[in-house]
PyMOL CGO cylinders between C-alpha atoms (Angstrom):
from pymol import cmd
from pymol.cgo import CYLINDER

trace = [
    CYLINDER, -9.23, 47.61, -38.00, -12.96, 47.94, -37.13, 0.3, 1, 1, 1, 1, 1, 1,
    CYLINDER, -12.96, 47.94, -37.13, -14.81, 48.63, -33.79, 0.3, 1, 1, 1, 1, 1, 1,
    CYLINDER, -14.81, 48.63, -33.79, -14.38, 45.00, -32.64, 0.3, 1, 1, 1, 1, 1, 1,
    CYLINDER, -14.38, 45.00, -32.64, -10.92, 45.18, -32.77, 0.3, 1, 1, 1, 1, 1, 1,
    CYLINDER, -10.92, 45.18, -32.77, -10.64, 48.97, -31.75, 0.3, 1, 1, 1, 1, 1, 1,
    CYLINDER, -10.64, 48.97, -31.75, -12.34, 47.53, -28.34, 0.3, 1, 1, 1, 1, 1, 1,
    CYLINDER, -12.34, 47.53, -28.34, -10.34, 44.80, -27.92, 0.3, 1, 1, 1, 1, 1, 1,
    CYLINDER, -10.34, 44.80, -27.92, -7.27, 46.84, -28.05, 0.3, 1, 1, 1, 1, 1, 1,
    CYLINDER, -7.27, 46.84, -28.05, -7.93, 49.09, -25.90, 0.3, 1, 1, 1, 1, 1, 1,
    CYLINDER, -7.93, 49.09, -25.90, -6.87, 49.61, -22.39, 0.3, 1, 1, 1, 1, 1, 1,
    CYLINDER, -6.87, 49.61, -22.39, -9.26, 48.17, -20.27, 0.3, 1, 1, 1, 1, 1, 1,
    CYLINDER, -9.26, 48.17, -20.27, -11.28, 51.30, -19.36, 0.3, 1, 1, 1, 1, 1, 1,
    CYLINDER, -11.28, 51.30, -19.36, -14.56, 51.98, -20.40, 0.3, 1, 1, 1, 1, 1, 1,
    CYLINDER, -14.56, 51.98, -20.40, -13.59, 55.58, -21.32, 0.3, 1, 1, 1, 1, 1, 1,
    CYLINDER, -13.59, 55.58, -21.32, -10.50, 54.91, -23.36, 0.3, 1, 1, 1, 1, 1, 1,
    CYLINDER, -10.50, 54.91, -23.36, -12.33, 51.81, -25.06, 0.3, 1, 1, 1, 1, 1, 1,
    CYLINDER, -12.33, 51.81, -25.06, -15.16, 54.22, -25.86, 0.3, 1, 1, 1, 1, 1, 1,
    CYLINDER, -15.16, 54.22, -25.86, -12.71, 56.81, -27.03, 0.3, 1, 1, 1, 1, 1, 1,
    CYLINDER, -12.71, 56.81, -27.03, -11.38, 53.76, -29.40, 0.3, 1, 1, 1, 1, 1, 1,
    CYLINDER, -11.38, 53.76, -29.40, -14.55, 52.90, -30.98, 0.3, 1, 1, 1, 1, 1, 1,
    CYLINDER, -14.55, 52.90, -30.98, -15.85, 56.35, -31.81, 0.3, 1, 1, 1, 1, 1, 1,
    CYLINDER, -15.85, 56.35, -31.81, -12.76, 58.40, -33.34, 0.3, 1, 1, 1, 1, 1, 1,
    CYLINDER, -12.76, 58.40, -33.34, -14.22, 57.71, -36.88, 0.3, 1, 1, 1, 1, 1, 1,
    CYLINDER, -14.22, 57.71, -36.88, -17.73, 58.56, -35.62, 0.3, 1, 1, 1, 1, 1, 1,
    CYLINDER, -17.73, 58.56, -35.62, -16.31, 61.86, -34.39, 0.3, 1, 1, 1, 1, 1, 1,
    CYLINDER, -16.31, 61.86, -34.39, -14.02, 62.64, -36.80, 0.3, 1, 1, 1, 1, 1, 1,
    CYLINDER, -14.02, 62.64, -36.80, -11.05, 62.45, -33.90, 0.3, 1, 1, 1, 1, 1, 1,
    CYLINDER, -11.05, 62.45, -33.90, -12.42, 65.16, -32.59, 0.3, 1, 1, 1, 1, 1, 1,
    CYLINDER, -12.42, 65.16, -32.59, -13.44, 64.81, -28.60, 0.3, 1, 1, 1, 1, 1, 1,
    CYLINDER, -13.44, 64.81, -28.60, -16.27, 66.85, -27.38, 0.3, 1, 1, 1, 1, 1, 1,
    CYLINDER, -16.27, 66.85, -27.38, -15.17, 69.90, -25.44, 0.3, 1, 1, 1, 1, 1, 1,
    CYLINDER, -15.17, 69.90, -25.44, -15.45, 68.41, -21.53, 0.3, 1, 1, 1, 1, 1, 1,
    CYLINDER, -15.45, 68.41, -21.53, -14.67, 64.72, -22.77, 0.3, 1, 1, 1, 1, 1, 1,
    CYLINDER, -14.67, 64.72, -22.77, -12.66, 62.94, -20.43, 0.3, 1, 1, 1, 1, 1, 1,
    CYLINDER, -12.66, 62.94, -20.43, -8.85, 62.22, -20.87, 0.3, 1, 1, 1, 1, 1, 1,
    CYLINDER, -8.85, 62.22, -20.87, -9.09, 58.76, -21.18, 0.3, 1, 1, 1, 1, 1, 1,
    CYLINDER, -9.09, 58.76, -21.18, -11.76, 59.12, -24.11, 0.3, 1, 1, 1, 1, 1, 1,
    CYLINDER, -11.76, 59.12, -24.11, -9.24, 61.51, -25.71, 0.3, 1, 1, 1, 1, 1, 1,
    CYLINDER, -9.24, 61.51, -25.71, -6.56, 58.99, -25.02, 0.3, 1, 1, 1, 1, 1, 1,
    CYLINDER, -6.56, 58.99, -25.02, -8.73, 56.51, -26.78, 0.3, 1, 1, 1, 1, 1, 1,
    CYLINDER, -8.73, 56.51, -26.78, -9.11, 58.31, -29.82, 0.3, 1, 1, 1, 1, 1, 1,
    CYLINDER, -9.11, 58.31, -29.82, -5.85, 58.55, -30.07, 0.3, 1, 1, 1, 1, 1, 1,
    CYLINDER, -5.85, 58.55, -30.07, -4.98, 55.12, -30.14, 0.3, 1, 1, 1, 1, 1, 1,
    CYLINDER, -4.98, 55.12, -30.14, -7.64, 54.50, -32.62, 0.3, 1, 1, 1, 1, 1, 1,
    CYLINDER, -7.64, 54.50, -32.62, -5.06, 56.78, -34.73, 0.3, 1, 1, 1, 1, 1, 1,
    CYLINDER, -5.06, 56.78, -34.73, -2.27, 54.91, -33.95, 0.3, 1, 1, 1, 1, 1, 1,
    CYLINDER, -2.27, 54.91, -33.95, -3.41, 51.76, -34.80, 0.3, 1, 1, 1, 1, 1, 1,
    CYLINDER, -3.41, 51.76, -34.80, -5.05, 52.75, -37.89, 0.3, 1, 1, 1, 1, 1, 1,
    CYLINDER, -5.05, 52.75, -37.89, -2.20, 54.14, -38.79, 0.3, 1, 1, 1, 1, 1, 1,
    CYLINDER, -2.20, 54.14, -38.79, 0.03, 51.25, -38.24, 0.3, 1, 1, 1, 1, 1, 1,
    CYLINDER, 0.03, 51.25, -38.24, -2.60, 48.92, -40.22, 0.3, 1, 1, 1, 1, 1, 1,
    CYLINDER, -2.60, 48.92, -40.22, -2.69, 50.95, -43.16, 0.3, 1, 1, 1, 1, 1, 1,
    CYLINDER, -2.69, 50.95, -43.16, 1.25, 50.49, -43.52, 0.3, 1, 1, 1, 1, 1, 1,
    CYLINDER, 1.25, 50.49, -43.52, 1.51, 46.96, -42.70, 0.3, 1, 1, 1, 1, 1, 1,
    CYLINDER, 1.51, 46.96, -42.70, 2.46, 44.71, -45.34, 0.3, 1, 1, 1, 1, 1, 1,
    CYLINDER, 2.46, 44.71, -45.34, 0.28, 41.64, -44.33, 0.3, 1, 1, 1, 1, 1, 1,
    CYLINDER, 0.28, 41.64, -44.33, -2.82, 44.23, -44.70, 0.3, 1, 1, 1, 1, 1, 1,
    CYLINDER, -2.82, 44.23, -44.70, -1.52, 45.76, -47.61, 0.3, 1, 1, 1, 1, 1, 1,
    CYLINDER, -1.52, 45.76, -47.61, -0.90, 42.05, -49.09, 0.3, 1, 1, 1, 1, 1, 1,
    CYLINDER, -0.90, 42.05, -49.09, -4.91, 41.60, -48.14, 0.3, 1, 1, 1, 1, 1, 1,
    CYLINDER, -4.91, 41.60, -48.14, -6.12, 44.28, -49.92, 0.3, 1, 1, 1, 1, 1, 1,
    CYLINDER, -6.12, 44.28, -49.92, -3.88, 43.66, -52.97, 0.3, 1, 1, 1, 1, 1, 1,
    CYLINDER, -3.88, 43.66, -52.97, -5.73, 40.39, -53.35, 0.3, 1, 1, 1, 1, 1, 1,
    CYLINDER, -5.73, 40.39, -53.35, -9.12, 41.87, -54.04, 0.3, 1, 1, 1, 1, 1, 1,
    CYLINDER, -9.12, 41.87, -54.04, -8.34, 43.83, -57.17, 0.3, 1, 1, 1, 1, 1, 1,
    CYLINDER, -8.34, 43.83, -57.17, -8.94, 47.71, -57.40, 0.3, 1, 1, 1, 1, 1, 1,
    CYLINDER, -8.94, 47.71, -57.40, -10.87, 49.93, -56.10, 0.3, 1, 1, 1, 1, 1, 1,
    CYLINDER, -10.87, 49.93, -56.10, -11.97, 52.11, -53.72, 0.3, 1, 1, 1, 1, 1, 1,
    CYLINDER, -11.97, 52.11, -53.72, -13.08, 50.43, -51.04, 0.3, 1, 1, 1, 1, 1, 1,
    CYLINDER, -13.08, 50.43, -51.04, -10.88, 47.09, -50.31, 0.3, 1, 1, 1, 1, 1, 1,
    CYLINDER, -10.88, 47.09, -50.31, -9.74, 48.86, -46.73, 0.3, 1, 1, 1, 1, 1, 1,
    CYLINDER, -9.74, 48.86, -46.73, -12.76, 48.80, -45.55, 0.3, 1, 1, 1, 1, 1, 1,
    CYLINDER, -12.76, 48.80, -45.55, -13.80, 44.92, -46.96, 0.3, 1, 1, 1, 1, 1, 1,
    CYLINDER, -13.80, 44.92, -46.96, -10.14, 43.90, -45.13, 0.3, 1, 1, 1, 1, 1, 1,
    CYLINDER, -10.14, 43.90, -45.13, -11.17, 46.14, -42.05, 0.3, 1, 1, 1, 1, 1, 1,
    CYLINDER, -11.17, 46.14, -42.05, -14.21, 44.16, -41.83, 0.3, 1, 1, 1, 1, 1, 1,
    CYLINDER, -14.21, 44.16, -41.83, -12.77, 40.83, -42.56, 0.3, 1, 1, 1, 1, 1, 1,
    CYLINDER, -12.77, 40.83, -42.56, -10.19, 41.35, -39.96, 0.3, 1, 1, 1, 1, 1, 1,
    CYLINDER, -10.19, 41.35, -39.96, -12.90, 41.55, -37.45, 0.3, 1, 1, 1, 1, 1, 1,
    CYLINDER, -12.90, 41.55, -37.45, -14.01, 38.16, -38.30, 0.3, 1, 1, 1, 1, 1, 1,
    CYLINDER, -14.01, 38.16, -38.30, -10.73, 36.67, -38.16, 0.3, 1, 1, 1, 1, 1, 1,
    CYLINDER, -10.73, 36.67, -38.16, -10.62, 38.13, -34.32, 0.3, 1, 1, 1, 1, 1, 1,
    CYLINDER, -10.62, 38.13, -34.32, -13.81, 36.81, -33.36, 0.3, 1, 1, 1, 1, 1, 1,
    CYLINDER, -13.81, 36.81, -33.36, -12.39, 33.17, -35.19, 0.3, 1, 1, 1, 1, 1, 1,
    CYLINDER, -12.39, 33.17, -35.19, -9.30, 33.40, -33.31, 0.3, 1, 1, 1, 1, 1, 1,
    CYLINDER, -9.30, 33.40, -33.31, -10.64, 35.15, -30.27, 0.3, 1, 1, 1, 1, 1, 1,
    CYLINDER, -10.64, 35.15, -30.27, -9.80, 32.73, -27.65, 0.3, 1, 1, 1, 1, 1, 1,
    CYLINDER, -9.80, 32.73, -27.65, -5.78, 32.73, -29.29, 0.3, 1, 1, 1, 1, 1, 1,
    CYLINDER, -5.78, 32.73, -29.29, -5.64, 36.47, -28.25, 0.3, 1, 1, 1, 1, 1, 1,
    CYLINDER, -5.64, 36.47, -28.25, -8.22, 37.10, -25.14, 0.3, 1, 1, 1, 1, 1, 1,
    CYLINDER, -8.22, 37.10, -25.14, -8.04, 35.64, -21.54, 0.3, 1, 1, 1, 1, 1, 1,
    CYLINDER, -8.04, 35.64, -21.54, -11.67, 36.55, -21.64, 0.3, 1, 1, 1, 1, 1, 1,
    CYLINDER, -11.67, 36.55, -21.64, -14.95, 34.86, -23.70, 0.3, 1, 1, 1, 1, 1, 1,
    CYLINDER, -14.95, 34.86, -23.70, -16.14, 36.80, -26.08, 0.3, 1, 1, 1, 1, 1, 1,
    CYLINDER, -16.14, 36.80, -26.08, -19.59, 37.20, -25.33, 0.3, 1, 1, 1, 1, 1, 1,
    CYLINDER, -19.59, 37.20, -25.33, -18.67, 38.29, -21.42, 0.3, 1, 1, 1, 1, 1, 1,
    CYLINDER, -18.67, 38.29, -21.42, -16.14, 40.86, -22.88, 0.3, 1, 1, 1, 1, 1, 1,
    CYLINDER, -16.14, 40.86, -22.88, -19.14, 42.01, -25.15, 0.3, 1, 1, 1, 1, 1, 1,
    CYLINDER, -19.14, 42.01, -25.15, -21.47, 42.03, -22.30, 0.3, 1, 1, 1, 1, 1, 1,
    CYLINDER, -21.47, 42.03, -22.30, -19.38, 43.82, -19.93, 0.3, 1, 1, 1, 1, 1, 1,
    CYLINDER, -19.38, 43.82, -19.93, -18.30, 46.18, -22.64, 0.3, 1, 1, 1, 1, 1, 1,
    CYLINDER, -18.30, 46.18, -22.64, -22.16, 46.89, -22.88, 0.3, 1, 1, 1, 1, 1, 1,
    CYLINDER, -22.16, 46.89, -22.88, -23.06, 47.62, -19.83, 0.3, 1, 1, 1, 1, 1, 1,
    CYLINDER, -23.06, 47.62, -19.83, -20.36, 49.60, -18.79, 0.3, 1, 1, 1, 1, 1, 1,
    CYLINDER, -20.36, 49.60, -18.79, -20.85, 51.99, -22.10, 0.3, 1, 1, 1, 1, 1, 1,
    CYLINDER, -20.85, 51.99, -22.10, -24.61, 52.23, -20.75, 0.3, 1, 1, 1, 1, 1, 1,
    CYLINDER, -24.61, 52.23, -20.75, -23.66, 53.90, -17.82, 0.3, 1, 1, 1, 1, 1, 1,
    CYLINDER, -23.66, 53.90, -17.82, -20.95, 56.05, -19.29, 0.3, 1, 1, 1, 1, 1, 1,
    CYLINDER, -20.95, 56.05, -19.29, -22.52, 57.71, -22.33, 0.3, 1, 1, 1, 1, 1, 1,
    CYLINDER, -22.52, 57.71, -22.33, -24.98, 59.23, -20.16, 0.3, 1, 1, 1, 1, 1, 1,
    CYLINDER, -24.98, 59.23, -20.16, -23.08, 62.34, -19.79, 0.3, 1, 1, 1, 1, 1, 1,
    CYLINDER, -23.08, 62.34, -19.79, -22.47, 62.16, -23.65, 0.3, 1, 1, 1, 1, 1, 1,
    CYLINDER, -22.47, 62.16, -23.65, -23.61, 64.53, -26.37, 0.3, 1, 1, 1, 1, 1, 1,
    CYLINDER, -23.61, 64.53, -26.37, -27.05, 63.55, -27.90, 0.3, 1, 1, 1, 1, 1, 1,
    CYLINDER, -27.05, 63.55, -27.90, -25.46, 62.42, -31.03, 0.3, 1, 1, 1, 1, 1, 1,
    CYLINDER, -25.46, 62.42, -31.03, -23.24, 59.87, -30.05, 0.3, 1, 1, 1, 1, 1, 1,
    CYLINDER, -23.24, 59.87, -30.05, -25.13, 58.46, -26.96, 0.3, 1, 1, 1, 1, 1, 1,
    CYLINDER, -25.13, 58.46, -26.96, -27.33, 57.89, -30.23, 0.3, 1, 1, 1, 1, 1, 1,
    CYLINDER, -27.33, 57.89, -30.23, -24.96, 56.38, -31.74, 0.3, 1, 1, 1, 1, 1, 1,
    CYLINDER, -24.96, 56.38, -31.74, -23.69, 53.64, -29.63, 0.3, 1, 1, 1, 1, 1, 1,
    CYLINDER, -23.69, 53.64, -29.63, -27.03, 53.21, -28.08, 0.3, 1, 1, 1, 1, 1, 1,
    CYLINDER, -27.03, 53.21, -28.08, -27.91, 51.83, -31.31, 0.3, 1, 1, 1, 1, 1, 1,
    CYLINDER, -27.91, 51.83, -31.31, -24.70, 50.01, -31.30, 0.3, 1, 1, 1, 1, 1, 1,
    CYLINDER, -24.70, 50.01, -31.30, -25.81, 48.29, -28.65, 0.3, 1, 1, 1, 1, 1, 1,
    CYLINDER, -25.81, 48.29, -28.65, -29.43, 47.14, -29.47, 0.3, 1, 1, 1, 1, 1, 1,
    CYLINDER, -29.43, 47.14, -29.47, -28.20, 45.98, -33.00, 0.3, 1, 1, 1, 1, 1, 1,
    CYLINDER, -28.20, 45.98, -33.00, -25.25, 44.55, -31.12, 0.3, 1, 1, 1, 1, 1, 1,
    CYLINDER, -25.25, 44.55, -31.12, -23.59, 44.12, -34.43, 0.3, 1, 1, 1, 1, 1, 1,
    CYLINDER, -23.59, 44.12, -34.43, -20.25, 43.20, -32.45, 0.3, 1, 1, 1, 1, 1, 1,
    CYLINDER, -20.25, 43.20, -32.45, -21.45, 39.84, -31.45, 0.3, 1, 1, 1, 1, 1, 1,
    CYLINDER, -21.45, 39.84, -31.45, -22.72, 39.44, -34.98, 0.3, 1, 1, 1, 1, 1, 1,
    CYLINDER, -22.72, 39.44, -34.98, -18.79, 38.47, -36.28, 0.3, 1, 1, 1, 1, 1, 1,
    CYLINDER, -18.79, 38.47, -36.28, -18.81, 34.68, -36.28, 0.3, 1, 1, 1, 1, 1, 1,
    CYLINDER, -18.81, 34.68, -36.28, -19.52, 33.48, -40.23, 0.3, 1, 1, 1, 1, 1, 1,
    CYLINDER, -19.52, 33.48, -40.23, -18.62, 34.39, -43.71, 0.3, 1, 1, 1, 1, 1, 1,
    CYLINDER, -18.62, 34.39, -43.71, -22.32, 34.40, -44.12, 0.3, 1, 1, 1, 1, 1, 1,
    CYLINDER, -22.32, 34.40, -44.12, -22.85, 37.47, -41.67, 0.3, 1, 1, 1, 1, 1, 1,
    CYLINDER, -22.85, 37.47, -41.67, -19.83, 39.01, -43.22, 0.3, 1, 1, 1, 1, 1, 1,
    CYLINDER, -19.83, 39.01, -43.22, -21.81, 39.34, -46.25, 0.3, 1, 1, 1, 1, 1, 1,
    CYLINDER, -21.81, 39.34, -46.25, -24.85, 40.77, -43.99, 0.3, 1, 1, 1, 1, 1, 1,
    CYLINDER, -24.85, 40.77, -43.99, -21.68, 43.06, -42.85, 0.3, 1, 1, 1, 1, 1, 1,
    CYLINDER, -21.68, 43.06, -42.85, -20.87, 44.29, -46.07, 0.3, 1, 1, 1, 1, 1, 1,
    CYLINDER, -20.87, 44.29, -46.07, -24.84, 45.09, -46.80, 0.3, 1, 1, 1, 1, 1, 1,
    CYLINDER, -24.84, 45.09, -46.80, -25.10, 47.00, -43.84, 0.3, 1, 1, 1, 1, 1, 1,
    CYLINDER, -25.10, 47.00, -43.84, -22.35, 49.40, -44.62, 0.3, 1, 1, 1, 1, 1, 1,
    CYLINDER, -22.35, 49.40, -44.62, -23.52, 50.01, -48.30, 0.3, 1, 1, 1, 1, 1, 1,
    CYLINDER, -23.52, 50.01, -48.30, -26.49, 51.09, -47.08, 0.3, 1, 1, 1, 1, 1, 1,
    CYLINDER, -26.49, 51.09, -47.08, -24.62, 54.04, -45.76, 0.3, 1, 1, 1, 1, 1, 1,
    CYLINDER, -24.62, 54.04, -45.76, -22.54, 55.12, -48.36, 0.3, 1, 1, 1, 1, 1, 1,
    CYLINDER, -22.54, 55.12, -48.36, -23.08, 58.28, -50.54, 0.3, 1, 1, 1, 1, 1, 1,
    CYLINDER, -23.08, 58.28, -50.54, -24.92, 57.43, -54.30, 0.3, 1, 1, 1, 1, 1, 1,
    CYLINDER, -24.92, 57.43, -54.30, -21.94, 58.83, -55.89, 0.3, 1, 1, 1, 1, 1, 1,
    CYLINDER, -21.94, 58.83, -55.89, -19.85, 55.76, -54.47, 0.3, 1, 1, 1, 1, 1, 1,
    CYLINDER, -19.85, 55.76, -54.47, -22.48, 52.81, -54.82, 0.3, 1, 1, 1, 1, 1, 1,
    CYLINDER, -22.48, 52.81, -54.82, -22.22, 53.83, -58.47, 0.3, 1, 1, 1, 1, 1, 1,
    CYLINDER, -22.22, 53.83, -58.47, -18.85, 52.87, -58.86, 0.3, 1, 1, 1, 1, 1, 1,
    CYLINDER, -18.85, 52.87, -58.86, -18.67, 50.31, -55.97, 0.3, 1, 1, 1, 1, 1, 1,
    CYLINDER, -18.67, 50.31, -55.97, -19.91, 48.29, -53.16, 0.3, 1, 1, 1, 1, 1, 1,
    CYLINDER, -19.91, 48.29, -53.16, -18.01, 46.33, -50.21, 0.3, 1, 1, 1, 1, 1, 1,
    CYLINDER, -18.01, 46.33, -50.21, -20.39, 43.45, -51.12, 0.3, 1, 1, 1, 1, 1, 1,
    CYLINDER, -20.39, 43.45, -51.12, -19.00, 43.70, -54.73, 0.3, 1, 1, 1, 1, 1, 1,
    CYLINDER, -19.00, 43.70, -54.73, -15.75, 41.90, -52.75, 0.3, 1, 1, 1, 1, 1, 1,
    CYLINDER, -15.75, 41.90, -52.75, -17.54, 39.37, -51.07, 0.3, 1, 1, 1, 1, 1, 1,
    CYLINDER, -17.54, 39.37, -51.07, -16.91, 36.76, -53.62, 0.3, 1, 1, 1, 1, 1, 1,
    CYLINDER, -16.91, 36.76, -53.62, -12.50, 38.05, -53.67, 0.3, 1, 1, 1, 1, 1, 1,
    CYLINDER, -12.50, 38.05, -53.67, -12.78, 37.76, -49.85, 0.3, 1, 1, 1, 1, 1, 1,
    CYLINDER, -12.78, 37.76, -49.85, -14.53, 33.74, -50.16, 0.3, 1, 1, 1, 1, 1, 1,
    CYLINDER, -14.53, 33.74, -50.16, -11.54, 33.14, -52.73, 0.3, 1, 1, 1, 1, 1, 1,
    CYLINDER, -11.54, 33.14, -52.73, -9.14, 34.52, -50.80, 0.3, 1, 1, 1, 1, 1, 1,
    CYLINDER, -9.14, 34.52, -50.80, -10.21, 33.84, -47.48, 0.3, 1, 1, 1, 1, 1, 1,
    CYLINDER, -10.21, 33.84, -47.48, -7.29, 31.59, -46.38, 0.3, 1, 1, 1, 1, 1, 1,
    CYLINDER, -7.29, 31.59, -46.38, -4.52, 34.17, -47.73, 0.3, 1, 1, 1, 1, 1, 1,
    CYLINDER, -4.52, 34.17, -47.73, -6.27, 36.98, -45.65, 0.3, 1, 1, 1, 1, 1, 1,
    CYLINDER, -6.27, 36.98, -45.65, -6.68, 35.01, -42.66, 0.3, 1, 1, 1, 1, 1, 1,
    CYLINDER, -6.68, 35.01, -42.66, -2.80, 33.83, -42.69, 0.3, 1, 1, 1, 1, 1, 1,
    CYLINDER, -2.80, 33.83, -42.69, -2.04, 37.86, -43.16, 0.3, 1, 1, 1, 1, 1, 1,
    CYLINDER, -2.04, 37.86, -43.16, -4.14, 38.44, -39.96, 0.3, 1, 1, 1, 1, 1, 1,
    CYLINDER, -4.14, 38.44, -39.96, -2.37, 35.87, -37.80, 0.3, 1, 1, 1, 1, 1, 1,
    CYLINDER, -2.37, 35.87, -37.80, 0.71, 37.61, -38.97, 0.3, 1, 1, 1, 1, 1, 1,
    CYLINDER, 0.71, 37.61, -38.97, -0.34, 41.35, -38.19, 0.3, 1, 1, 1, 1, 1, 1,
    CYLINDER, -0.34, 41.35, -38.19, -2.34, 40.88, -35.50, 0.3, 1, 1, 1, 1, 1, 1,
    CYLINDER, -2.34, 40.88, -35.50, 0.28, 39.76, -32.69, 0.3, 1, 1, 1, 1, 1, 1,
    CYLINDER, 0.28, 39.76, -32.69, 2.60, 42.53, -34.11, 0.3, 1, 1, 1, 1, 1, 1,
    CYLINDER, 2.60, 42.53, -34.11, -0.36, 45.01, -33.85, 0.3, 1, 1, 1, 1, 1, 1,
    CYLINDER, -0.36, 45.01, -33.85, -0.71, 44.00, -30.17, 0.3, 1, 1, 1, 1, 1, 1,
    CYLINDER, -0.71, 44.00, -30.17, 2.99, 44.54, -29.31, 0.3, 1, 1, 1, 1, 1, 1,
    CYLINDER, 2.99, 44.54, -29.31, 2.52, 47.94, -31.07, 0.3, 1, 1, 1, 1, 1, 1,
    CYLINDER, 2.52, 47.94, -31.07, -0.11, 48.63, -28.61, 0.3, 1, 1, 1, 1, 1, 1,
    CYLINDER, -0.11, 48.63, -28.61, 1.47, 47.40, -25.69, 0.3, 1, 1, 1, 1, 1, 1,
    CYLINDER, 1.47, 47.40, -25.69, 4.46, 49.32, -26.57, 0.3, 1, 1, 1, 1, 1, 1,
    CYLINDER, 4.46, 49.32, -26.57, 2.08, 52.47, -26.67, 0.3, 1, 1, 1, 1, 1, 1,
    CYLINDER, 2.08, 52.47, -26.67, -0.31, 51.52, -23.56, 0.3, 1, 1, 1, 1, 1, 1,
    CYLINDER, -0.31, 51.52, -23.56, -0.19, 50.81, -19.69, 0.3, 1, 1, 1, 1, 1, 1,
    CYLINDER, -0.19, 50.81, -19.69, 0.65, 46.93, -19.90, 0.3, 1, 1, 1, 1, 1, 1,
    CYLINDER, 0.65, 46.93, -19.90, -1.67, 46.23, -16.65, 0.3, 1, 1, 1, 1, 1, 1,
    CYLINDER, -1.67, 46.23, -16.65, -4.54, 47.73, -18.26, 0.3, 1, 1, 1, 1, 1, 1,
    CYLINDER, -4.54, 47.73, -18.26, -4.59, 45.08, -20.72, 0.3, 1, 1, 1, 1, 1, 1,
    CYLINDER, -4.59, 45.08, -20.72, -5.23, 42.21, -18.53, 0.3, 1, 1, 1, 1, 1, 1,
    CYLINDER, -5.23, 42.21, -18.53, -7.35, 40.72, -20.70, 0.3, 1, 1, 1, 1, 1, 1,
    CYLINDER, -7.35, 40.72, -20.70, -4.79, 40.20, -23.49, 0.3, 1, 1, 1, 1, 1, 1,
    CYLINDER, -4.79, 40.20, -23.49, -3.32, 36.51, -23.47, 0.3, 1, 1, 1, 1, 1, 1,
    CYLINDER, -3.32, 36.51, -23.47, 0.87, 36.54, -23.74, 0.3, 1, 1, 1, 1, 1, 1,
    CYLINDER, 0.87, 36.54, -23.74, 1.60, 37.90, -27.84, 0.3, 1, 1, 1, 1, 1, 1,
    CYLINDER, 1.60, 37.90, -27.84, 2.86, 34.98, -29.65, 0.3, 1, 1, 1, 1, 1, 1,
    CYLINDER, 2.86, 34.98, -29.65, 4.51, 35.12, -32.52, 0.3, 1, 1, 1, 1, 1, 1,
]
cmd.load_cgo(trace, "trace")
């Protein structure tokens, strides 16, 4: 899953939600003082990555782009879309509140951050690339964004926006996958979390 969903899942803490979105930026590694929570974060992150890369609805996803390198990261991506689609189906809350709040609240926190990664979602925060989840169009815009940042060696042999035209083609397959995995996702969560400190979860249906 990507940071959209990484938020979403998390307990409703600033800290753990923060710990959520920046395991990958970190490496999983917390910075020596962070707080519990954050670690606790991080480690869900784990979790749930873990549990998505073993699913069978997301490993049905990626088998319907081909080969290659990067379809993970395309299904991540287009996972993250489907949530925002379906967002009202899973959260109590709107969107753009729960992105709001989840701003502000990371303002305040990463203050006591190390330079790098109050850099990080600083930036996060002025692209506000979360809110940016709505069309297949920006999912393209998505998928340009992160090859900017890969390494030469890999745009050589592959991009994410060399899937954009599997994803349009297969768009309806993927999103039936998604409304699949994600409830079971959720109860994995829940199963793993402190139930009241996901109030903003609707009931899992599925």
């Amino acid at each position: 899953m990507n940071w959209l969903a990484h938020i979403f899942l998390s307990e409703q803490d600033i800290e753990s939600q923060l710990g959520n979105l920046l395991n990958d930026t970190c490496k999983g590694r917390p910075w020596p003082n962070a707080d519990t929570r954050l670690r606790q974060g991080m480690l869900m992150h784990q979790r749930v990555d873990s549990f998505t890369d073993r699913h069978p609805c997301f490993l049905n996803s990626k088998s319907l782009l081909g080969k290659g390198y990067l379809k993970s990261v395309v299904v991540d991506l287009t996972y993250d879309l489907l949530l925002t689609q379906h967002w009202q189906r899973f959260c109590q809350q709107d969107r753009h509140k729960f992105l709001d709040a989840f701003y502000e609240s990371a303002s305040i926190a990463i203050e006591s951050y190390p330079i790098a990664v109050k850099e990080f979602v600083v930036g996060l925060i002025r692209s506000d690339h979360l809110r940016q989840y709505q069309t297949l169009e920006e999912l393209e815009c998505t998928f340009k964004r992160v090859d900017k940042r890969l390494s030469e060696r890999l745009r050589k042999k592959e991009c994410t926006l060399d899937y954009y035209p599997l994803v349009i083609e297969a768009y309806a397959a993927i999103e039936q996958d998604f409304l699949c995995f994600f409830p079971e996702l959720q109860a994995y969560v829940k199963s793993n979390s402190n139930e009241e400190q996901l109030p903003h979860w609707k009931p899992v249906i599925f």
